[in-house]
N, C-alpha and C positions, 0 to 999 in steps of 0.2 A: 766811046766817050772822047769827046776833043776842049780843048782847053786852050781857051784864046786869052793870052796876056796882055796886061794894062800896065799894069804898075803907076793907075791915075791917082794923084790926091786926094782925098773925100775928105768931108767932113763924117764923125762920128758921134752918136749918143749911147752911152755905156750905162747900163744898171752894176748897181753895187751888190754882191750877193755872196754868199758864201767865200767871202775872201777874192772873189775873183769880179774883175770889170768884164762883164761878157758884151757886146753891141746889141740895140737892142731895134734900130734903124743908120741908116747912111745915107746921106746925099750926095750922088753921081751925076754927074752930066745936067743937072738943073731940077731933077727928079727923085722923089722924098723913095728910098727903099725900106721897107719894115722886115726886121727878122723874124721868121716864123719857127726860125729852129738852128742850134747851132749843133751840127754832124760831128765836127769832132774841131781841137786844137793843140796846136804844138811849138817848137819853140827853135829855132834854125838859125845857123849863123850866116854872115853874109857871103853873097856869090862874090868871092875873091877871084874868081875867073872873068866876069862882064863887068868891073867895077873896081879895079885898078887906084891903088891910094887908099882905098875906104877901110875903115877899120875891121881888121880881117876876123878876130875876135867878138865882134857885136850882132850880136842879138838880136831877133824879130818873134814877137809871139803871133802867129795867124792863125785864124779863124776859119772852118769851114762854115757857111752858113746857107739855108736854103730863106730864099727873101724875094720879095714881091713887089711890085710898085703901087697896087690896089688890088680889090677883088679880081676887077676885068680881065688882068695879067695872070698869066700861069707863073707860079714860082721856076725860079731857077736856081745855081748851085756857084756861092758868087765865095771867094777866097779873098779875104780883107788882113792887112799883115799890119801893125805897128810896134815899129824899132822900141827896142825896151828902153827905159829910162828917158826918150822923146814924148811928143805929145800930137805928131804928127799919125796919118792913118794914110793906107794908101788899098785902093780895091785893086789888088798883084791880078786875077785871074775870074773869069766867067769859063765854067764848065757847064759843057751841053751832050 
């Protein structure tokens, strides 16, 4: 398994459910992605090693998610993070 990092900005559409916003599609690169399944999520603080200044204490909950851009496309295994208490998203990672 290899894991190629982005850390691009997306937009997001979240469902409201069980107390928790899970995504439920994302727009990357000009191209609508739909969530087919969310693998797992967790909650990390920031890499105080590549980010120098940034609040060393704060928060990102990320998503593991497997998501598709249509039928025609095979799903893949895409890692979408946003910083807690923000309202930005960013898709951190594409695993293949």
């Amino acid at each position: 398994m290899v894991m190629r990092r982005y850390d691009e900005p997306i937009a997001v559409r979240s469902s409201e459910g069980d107390g928790a916003s899970d995504p439920v599609e994302f727009l990357w690169r000009r191209r609508l992605w739909r969530v087919l399944d969310v693998e797992t999520r967790w909650r990390e603080t920031s890499d105080w090693w590549s980010k120098p200044g940034e609040d060393l204490l704060a928060e990102s909950e990320v998503w593991r998610v497997i998501a598709a851009p249509g039928r025609a496309v095979a799903p893949g295994v895409y890692e979408l993070a946003h910083p807690l208490g923000g309202e930005d998203w960013f898709l951190r990672a594409v695993v293949d």
